[in-house]
C-alpha positions as CSV (number, residue, x, y, z in Angstrom):
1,X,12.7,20.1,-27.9
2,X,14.4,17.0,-26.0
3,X,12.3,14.1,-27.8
4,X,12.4,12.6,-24.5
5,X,9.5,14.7,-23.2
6,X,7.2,14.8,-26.2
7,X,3.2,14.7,-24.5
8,X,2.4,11.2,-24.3
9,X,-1.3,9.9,-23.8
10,X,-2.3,7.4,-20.8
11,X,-4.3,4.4,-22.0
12,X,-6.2,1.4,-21.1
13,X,-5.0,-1.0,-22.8
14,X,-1.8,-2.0,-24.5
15,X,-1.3,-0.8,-28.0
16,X,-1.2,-3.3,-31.0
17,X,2.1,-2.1,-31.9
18,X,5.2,-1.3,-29.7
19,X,8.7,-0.7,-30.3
20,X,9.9,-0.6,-26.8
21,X,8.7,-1.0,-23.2
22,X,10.3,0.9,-20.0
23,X,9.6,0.5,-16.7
24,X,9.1,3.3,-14.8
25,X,8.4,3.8,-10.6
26,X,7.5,7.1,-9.3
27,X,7.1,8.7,-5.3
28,X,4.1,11.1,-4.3
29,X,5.8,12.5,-1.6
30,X,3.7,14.2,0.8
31,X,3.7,16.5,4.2
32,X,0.1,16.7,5.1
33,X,-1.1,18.5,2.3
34,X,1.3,18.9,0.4
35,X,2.7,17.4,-2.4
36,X,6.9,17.9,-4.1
37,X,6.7,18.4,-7.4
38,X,9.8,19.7,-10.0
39,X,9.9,21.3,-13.0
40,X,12.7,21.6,-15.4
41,X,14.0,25.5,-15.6
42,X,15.9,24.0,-18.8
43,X,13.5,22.2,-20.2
44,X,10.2,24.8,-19.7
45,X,8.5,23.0,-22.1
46,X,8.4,19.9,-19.7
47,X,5.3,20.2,-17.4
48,X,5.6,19.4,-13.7
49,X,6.7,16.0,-12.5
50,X,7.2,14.2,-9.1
51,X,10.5,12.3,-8.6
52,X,10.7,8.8,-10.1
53,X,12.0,6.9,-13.6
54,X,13.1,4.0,-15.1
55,X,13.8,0.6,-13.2
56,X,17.2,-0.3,-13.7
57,X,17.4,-4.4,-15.0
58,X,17.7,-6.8,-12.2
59,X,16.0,-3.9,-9.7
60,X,12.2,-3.6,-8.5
61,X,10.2,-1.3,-9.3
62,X,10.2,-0.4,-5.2
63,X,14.0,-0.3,-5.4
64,X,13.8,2.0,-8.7
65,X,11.0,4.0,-7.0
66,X,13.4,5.1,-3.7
67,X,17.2,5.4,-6.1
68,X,15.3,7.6,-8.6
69,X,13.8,9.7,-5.6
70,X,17.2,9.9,-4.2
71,X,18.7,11.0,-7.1
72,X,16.2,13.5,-8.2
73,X,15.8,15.6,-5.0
74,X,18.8,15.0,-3.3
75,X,17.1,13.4,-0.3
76,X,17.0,9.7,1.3
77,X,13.3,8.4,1.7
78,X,13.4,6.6,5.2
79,X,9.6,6.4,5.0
80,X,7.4,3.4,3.3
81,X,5.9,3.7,0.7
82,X,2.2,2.6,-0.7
83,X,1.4,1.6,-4.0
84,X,-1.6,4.1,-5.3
85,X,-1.7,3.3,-9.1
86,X,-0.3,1.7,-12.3
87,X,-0.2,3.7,-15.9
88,X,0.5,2.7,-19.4
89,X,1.5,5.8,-21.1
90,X,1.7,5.5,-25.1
91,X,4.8,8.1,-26.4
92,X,4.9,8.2,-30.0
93,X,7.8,9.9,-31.2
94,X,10.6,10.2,-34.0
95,X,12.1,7.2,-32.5
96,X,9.4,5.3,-32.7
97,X,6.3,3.8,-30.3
98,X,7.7,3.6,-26.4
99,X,5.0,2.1,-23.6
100,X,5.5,3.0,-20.1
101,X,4.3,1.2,-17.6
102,X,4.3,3.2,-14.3
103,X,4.1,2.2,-10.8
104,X,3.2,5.4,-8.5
105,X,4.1,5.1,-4.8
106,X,2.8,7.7,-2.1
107,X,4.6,8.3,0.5
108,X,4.4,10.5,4.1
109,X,6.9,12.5,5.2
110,X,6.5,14.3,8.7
111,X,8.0,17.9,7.9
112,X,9.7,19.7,4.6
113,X,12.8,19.1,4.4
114,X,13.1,22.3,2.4
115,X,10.6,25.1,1.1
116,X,12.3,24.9,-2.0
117,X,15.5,23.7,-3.5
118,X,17.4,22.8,-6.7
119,X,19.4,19.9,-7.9
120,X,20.8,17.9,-10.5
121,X,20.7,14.9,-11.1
122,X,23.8,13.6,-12.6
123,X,23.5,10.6,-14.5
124,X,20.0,10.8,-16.3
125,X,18.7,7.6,-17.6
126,X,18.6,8.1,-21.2
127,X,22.2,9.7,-20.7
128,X,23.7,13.0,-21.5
129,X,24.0,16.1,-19.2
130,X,22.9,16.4,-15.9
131,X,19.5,17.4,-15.3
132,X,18.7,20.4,-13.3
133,X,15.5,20.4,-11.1
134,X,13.5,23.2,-9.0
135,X,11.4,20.9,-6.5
136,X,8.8,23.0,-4.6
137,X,5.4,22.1,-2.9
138,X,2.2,22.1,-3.7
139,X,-1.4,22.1,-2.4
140,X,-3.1,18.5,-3.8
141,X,-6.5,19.8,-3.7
142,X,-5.4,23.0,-5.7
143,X,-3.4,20.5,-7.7
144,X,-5.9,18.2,-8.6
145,X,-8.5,21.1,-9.0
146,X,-6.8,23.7,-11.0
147,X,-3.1,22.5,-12.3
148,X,-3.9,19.5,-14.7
149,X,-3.0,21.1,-17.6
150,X,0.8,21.8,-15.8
151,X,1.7,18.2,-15.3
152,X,3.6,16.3,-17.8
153,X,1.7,13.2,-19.1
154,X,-0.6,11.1,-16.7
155,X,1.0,12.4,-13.2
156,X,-1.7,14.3,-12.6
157,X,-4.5,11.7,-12.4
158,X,-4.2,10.1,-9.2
159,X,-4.2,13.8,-7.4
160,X,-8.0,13.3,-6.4
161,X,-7.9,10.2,-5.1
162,X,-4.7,10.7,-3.4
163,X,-6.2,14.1,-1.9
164,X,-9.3,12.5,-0.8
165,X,-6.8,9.9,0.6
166,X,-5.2,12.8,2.9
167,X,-8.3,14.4,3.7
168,X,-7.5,17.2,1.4
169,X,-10.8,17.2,-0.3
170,X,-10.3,17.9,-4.1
């Protein structure tokens, strides 16, 4: 397994000890209800995810939020974006104690640009092979209801709020 995507645990405040910190923005892309998600058909272990990663040095975590969309789906995100949380996600792992502090962005899209579609994004943060993705949609109220347990680490929890947001009832 990629130590990479060991579960991690969300917390509420900073641990007494870390090793590193990494800046992270993500995008909650929705068309009404519907939210894009991926999963990782090399990596099944890996739960599902929405597009986003690490800010880049010298980048915001806006700018970082739209590149990493663009690279993980392939598509340009002309629309704006709202900020809809902040995480601190503890990862304990062989390399030691990583924090990440996440900024989650939603954002509206009018139509699908696909039912489905792969791609890979080619120059992965932490280096090495390109990463292949299957990004698909989901309903957020049968997200946030019944699919918890599929998301990797923390991106799960602001699907209620973000469904009552839409209307969606969770």
């Amino acid at each position: 397994m990629d130590a990479r995507f060991l579960e991690g645990v969300v917390v509420t405040a900073m641990p007494e000890r870390i090793d590193r910190i990494k800046h992270k923005a993500y995008v909650y892309l929705t068309v009404g209800r519907d939210l894009l998600v991926f999963r990782q058909p090399d990596q099944p272990y890996v739960g599902l995810q929405v597009p986003g990663g690490t800010v880049d040095p010298g980048e915001s975590h806006l700018q970082a939020a739209l590149r990493e969309f663009s690279e993980e789906t392939g598509l340009a995100l002309p629309h704006a974006l709202e900020p809809i949380a902040e995480q601190t996600v503890l990862f304990d792992n062989d390399q030691g104690r990583d924090v990440h502090l996440r900024r989650l962005y939603h954002a509206r899209a009018p139509r699908k640009p696909h039912a489905s579609w792969e791609h890979f994004e080619m120059s992965p943060s932490a280096g090495g092979d390109p990463i292949r993705f299957e990004l698909f949609w989901l309903d957020i109220a049968e997200a946030a209801a019944s699919l918890p347990a599929r998301f990797f680490t923390g991106f799960h929890a602001p699907l209620p709020a973000l469904s009552d947001r839409l209307g969606a009832g969770a």
